[in-house]
MITOR-174781 format. One record per atom (N, C-alpha, C): residue in three letters; x, y, z. Coordinates in steps of 0.05 Angstrom, whole numbers, padded with zeros to 5 digits, always signed. Atoms other than C-alpha are relative to their C-alpha. Layout:
! residues N
ALAXYZ...
//
This chain:
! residues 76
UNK+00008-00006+00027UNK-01040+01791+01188UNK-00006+00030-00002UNK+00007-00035+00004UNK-01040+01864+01161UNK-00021+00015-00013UNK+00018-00012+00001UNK-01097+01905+01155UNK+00014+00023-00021UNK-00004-00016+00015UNK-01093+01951+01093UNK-00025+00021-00010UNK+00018-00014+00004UNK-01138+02012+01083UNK+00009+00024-00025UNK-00003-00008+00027UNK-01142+02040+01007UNK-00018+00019+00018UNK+00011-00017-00008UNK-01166+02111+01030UNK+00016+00026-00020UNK-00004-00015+00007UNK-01169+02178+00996UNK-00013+00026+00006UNK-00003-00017-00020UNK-01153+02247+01022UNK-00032+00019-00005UNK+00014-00010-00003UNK-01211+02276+01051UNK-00041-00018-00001UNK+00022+00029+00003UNK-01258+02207+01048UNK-00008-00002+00030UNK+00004+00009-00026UNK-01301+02210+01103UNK-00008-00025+00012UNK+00002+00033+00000UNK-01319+02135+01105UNK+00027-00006+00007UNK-00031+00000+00000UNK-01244+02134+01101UNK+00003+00008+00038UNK+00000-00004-00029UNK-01242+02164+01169UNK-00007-00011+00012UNK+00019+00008-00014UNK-01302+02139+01203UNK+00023-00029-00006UNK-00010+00026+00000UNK-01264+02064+01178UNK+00023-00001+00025UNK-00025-00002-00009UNK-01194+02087+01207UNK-00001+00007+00034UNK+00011-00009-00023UNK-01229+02119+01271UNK-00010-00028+00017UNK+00018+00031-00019UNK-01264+02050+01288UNK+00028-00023+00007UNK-00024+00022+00000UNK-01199+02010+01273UNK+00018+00004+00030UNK-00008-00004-00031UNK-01166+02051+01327UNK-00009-00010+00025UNK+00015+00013-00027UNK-01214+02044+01377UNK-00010-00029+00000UNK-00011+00025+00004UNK-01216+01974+01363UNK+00022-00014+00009UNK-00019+00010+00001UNK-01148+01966+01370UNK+00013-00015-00027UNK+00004+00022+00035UNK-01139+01932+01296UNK+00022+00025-00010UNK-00024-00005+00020UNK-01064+01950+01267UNK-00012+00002-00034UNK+00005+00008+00038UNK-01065+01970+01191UNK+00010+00026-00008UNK-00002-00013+00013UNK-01036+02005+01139UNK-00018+00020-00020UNK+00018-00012+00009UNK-01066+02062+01108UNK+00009+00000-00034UNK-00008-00002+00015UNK-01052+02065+01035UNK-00017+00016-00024UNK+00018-00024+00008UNK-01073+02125+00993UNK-00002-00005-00037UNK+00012+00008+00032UNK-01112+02112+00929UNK-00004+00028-00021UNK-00011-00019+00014UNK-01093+02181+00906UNK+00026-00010-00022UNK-00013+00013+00017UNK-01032+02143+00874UNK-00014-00015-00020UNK+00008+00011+00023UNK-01050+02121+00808UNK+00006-00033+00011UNK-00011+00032+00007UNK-01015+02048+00816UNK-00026-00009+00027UNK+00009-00003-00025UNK-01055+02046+00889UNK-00031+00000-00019UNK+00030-00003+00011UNK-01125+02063+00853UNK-00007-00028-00023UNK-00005+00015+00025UNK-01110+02019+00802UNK-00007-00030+00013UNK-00002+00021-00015UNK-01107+01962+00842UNK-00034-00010+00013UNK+00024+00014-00016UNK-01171+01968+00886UNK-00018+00012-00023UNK+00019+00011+00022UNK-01206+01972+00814UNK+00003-00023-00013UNK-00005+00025+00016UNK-01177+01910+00786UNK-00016-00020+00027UNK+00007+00007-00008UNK-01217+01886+00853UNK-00029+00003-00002UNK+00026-00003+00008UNK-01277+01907+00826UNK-00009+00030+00017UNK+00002-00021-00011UNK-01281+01968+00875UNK-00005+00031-00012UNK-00009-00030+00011UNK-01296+02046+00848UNK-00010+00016+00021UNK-00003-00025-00026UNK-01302+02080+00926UNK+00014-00007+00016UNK-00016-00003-00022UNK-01267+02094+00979UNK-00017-00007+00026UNK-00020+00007+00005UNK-01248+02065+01031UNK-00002-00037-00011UNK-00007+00035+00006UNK-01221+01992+01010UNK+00016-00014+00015UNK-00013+00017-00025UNK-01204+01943+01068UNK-00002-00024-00008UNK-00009+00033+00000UNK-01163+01878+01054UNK+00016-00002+00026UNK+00003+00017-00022UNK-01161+01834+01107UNK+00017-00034+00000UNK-00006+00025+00012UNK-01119+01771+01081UNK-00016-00009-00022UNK+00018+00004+00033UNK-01167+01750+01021UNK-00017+00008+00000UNK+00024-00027+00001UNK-01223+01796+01045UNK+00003+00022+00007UNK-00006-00044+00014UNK-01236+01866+01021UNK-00027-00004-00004UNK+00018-00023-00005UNK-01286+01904+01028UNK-00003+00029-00009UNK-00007-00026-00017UNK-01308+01977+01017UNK-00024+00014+00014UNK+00008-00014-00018UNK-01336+02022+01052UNK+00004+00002+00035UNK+00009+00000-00028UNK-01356+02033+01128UNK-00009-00026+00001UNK+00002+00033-00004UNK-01363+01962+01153UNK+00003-00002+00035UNK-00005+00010-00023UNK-01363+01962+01232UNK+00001-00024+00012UNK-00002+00032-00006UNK-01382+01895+01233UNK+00017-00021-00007UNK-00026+00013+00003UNK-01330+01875+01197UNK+00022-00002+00014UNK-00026-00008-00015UNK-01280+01911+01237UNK-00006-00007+00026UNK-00004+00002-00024UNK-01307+01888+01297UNK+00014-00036+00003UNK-00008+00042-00004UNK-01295+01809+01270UNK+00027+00004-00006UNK-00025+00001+00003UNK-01223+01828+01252UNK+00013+00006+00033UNK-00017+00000-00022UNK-01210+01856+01328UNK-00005-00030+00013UNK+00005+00024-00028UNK-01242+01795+01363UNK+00023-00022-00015UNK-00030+00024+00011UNK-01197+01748+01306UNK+00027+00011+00011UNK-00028-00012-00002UNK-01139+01784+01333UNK+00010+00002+00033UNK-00009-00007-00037UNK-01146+01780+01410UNK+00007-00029+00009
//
C-alpha cells in the first residue's frame, strides 16, 4: 500500500514527516500541495496544513511519529 505525503516547499513538519519515513524505512510518495488541484484535495479532507499523510483510508496531518512508526511495523 502507498504512502502519500501532501507536503509544501519549505514545510518543516513536512520534513521532520519525510525524515522519519526514511529512517523507518516506510516507501511513499511525496506529493506537493503547492499545485492547486493537490491542495484542493487535502481540503476537501477537511485538512488546512501541511503535511497530509494517507495511508489507505487514513490521513492524517501533521508530525505523527506514532503513526509512522504503526505503518513501518504493518509493513515488515
Amino acid at each position: 500500500m502507498t504512502v502519500q505525503v501532501y507536503t509544501l516547499p519549505g514545510c518543516v513538519q513536512c520534513k521532520l514527516t519525510m525524515n522519519a519515513m526514511d529512517r523507518q524505512g516506510v516507501p511513499y510518495e511525496p506529493v506537493d500541495m503547492a499545485i492547486q488541484e493537490n491542495l484542493a484535495y487535502a481540503k476537501s479532507l477537511g485538512y488546512q496544513s501541511a503535511p497530509v499523510v494517507l495511508y489507505g483510508d487514513e490521513h492524517w496531518s501533521g508530525f505523527r511519529p506514532d503513526l509512522i512508526q504503526q505503518i513501518a511495523a504493518s509493513q515488515q
